[in-house]
N, C-alpha and C positions, 0 to 999 in steps of 0.2 A: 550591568547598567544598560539601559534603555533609553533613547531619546522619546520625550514623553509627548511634544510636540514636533509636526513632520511637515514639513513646505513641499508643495508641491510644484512645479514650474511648469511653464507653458511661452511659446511666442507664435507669432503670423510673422506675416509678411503686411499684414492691414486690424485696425482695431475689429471690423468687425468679424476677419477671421479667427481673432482671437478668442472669441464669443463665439462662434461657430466651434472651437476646437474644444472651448467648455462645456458646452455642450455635450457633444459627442462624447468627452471624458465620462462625462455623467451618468448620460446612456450605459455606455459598459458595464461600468461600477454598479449601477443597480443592476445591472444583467449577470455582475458577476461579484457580490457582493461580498465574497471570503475572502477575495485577492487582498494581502498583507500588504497595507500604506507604506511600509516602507520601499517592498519592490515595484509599489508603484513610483513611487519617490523617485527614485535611483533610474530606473526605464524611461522616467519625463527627460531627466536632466542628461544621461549620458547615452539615450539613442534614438533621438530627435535632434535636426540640424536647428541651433538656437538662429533666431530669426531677431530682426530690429525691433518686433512691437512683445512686449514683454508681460508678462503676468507671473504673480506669485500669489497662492494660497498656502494656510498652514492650519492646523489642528491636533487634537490630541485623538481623536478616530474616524471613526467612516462620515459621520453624522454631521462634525463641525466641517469636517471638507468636504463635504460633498453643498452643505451648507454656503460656504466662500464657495463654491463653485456654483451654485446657483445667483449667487450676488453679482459675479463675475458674466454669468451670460446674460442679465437684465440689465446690465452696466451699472448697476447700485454701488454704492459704497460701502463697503464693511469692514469691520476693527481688524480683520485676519485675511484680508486680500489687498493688494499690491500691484501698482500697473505704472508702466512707463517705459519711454523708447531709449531705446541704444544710445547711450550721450557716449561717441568719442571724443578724444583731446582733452581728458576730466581727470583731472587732479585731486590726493587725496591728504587729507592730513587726519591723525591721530592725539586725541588730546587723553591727555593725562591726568584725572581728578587731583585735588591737595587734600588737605585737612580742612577737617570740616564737613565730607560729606560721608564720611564712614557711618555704618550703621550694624549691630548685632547682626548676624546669620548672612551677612552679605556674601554670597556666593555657594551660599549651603546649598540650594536644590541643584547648581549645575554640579558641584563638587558631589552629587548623590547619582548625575544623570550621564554626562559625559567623561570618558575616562580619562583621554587627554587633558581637560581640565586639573582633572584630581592627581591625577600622576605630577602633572608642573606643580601644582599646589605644595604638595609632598617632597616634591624636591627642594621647593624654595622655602619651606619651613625647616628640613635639615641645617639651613647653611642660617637661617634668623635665629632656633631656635638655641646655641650655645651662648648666644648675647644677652636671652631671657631669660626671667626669672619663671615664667611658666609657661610652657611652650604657644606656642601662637593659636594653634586651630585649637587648643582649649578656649581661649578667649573668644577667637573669631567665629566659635560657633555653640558660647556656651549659652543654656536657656536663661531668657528676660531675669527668671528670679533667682537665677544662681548668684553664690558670691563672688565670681568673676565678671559677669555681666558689666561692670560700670569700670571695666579696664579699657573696654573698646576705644574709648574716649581719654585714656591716658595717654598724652603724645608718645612715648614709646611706642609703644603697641598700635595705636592709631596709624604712624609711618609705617610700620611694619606690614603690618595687616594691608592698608591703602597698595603699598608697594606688591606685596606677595600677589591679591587678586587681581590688579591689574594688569601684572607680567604672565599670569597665567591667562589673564584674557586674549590678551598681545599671542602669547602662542599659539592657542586655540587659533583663531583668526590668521594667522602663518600657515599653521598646518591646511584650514582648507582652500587657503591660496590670495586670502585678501591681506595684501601688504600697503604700507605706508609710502606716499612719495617725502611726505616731512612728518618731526615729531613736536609736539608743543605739550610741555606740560605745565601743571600749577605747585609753584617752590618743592615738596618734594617729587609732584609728579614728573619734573626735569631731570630727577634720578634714576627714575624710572624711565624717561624718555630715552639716557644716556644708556642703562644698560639695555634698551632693546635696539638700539643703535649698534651696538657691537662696542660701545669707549669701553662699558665695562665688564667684567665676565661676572657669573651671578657670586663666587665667594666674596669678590672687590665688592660690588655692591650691595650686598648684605652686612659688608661691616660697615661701608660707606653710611646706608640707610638707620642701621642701630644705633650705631656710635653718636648722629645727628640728633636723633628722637631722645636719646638718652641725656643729651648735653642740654638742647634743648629744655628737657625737661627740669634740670637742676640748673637752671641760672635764675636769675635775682628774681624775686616774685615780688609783688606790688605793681605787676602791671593790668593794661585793659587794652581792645582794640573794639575798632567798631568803623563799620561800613556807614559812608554818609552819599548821599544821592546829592556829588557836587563833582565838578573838574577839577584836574591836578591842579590848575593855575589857583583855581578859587580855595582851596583846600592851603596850597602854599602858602597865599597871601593871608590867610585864619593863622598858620601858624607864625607867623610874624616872629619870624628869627628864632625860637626855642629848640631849645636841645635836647628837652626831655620826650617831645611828640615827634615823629617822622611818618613820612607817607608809606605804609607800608606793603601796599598793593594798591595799581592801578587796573582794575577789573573789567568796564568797559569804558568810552569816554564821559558818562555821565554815572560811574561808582568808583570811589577811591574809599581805599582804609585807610586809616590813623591805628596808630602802635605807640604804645611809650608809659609814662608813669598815667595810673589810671582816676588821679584827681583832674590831671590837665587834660587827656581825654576826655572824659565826661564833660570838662568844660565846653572844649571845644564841640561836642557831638552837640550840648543840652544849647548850646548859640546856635546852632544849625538847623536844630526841631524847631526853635523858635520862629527862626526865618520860613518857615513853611515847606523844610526839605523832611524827606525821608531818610531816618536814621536808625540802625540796626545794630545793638549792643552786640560783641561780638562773644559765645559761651566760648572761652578761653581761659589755659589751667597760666599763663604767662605773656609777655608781651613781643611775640616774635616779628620780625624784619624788624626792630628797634633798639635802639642801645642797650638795649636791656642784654639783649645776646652778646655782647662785648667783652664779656667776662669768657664764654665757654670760648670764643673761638682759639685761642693760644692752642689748647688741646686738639678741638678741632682742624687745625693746619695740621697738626703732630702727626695725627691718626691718616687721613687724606696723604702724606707724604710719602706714608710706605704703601700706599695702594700702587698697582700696577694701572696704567689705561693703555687703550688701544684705539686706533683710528678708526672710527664709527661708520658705519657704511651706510645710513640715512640722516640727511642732515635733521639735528637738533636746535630747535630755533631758542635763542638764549631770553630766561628774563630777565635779565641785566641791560641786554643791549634792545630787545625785540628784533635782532636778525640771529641770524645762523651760528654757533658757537664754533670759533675753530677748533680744531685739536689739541693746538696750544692752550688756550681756555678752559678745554675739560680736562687738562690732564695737571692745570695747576690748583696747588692748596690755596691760594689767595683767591683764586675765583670762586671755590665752593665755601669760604668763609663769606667772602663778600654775596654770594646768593644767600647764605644764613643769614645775614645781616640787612642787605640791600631790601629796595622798593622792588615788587614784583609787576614786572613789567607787560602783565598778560594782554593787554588790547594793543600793545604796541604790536606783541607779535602777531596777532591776528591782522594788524593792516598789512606785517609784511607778507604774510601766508598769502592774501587776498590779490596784491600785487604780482605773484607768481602764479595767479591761474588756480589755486586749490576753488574747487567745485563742492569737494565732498568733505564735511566733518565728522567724525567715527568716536563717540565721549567711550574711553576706557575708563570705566568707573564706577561705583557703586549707588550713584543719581544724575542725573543731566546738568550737572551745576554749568558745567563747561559752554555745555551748546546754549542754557541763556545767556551767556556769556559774547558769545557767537550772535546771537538775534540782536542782544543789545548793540555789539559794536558794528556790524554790518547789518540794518535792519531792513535795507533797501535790497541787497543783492539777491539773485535767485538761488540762494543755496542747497542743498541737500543736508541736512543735522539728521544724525542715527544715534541715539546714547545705546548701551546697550543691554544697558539694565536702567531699573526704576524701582524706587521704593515701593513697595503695596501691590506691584506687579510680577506674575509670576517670572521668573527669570528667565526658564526657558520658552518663552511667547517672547519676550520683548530679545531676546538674541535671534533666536529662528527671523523676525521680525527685518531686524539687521539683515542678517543672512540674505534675506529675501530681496530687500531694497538694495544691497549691492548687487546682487543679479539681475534685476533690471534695469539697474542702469548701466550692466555692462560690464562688471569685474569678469574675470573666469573662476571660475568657481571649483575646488576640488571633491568633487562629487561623491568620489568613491572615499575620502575620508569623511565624509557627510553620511553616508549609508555606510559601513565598513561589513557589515553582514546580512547588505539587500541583494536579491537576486534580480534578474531580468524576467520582466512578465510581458505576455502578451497584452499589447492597448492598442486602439484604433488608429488607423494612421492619419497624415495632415488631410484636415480639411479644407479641400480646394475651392476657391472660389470659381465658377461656373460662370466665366461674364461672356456675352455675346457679343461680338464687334462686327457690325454691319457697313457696307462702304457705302 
């Protein structure tokens, strides 16, 4: 395997040196136009001194980067070039997509390109795949009109799947040195959070994540959920003391979902269209964070009691509470029944993330559900959002992408598992700026 698309890096000491050094890149490369993008790659990044003013370009040959590099010295805009100065003191957090934003073939071209990817992949389908009834990457990567295709979206498989490519995204991103200061994820992405924390090892959470998908999936059906464009207060006061409706995520401060028996939902959604809000049926096989899950949890404490946990080594921010889960928390069955059950508490925890200084959002996940998530609850702050995939986009563009926007703003970057088989080529060296200072 080959990485198909290749980022190229560059800084100064000033923007327009930085334009002066694309330049000069440019020069060469048509001077010497065989040299292998990848040991150009590899030469940019690990022997040149990185400098405060930053630049990334990426492409799949000579043509598209040389391309971003002519954008780059005209200071133009363009979809595969990248600029920005050294942010220290930037904090970063990791979010965790849920259910709902799975999609067939998610993670097929990295799983075909990068081997670390495919290798995590492999490993963590070993430890899913004795829970299933057909193993995982047949699902996750079966074509549109096969007769597995519409499993993707069977909660089992859904958790599973969501869980497997994320944790391999989380490696991937380990391995070339971009780590997490905190972790947030969405109802199962918390499990996920947990095991890239270190609470759980991947067997604990693999039974953890089957066992849930599978309960989940066999409890009382006759439910509905649906996203309405209101606040939790406004949302409360609609359900007016009922025990069959509960709030079942709070998403940002102006989207809440509703969970419970799917006559009283639809009531309450079909009041809310009327009033002139925005409301979104939710394609759901059952009525999860609602009583409806009431029934599986007995078993689910059961299974949860013989897992092992362990003390996590980045904090996991809880959706139950929207702060930081202790140890104690993750390691009891009453709190992974009660996040089966409970309101998912996602914009709480983004106010808390926001209060410690996180700068940068990083969406592990199969679509950017997360980071609008993000825009909506903090619409003001100067953030940084990276998803790192996107539906209809090539995969390995919008990761390199990633890749690239963490290095200019300053992560350190592991280079050489970036390139693992580029060599060192001769490039031109810094371009100095020539100012004349007169007394």
């Amino acid at each position: 395997p080959a990485w198909p698309t290749v980022p190229w890096v560059l800084s100064a000491r000033s923007p327009q040196g930085l334009r002066d050094q694309a330049t000069r890149l440019t020069n060469h490369i048509q001077n010497h136009p065989d040299t292998n993008i990848h040991d150009i790659g590899l030469t940019l990044a690990t022997h040149r001194t990185t400098l405060d003013h930053r630049a990334a370009v990426w492409g799949n040959d000579h043509h598209q980067l040389l391309t971003a590099l002519n954008a780059l010295t005209h200071n133009q805009p363009a979809p595969n070039t990248t600029t920005a100065t050294r942010t220290r003191n930037r904090k970063t957090a990791f979010l965790f997509t849920g259910q709902g934003s799975q999609r067939l073939g998610m993670g097929r071209q990295l799983y075909n390109t990068h081997p670390t990817f495919a290798h995590t992949l492999d490993t963590i389908c070993t430890h899913l795949d004795p829970h299933l009834e057909h193993p995982l990457k047949t699902i996750l990567f079966a074509p549109h009109d096969s007769p597995h295709a519409h499993l993707i979206h069977q909660t089992l498989y859904t958790q599973c799947a969501l869980f497997a490519i994320e944790t391999a995204l989380f490696n991937l991103l380990h391995t070339w040195g971009i780590k997490p200061d905190y972790l947030l994820g969405h109802s199962i992405g918390e499990i996920t959070a947990a095991h890239a924390a270190g609470t759980l090892d991947l067997p604990n959470a693999a039974t953890l994540v089957a066992t849930r998908g599978h309960l989940m999936q066999t409890a009382r059906t006759g439910g509905a959920m649906a996203a309405i464009e209101a606040t939790e207060e406004q949302i409360t006061t609609s359900l007016n003391g009922t025990d069959t409706v509960t709030i079942a995520g709070l998403n940002s401060p102006t989207s809440t979902v509703i969970s419970g028996d799917a006559d009283d939902v639809h009531k309450i959604a079909d009041h809310w269209r009327t009033q002139g809000h925005r409301v979104k049926n939710l394609t759901v096989s059952h009525a999860f964070h609602s009583p409806h899950m009431d029934t599986v949890l007995p078993k689910f404490r059961e299974t949860v009691s013989t897992l092992e946990f362990h003390t996590g080594h980045t904090p996991v921010i809880s959706n139950l509470t929207g702060t930081p889960a202790t140890p104690e928390q993750h390691s009891s069955p009453d709190y992974w029944a009660q996040h089966l059950r409970g309101t998912v508490r996602f914009t709480d925890g983004l106010h808390y993330l926001h209060t410690q200084g996180v700068t940068d959002y990083i969406e592990l996940g199969p679509d950017p559900v997360l980071t609008s998530l993000v825009t909506a609850t903090l619409p003001d702050e100067p953030l940084t959002l990276t998803p790192l995939l996107r539906n209809n986009h090539p995969e390995t563009q919008t990761l390199t992408h990633a890749l690239a926007t963490q290095h200019t703003r300053g992560t350190t970057i592991n280079w050489h598992q970036v390139f693992p088989h580029a060599h060192r080529v001769d490039l031109p060296h810094y371009a100095f700026q020539h100012t004349r200072y007169w007394l």
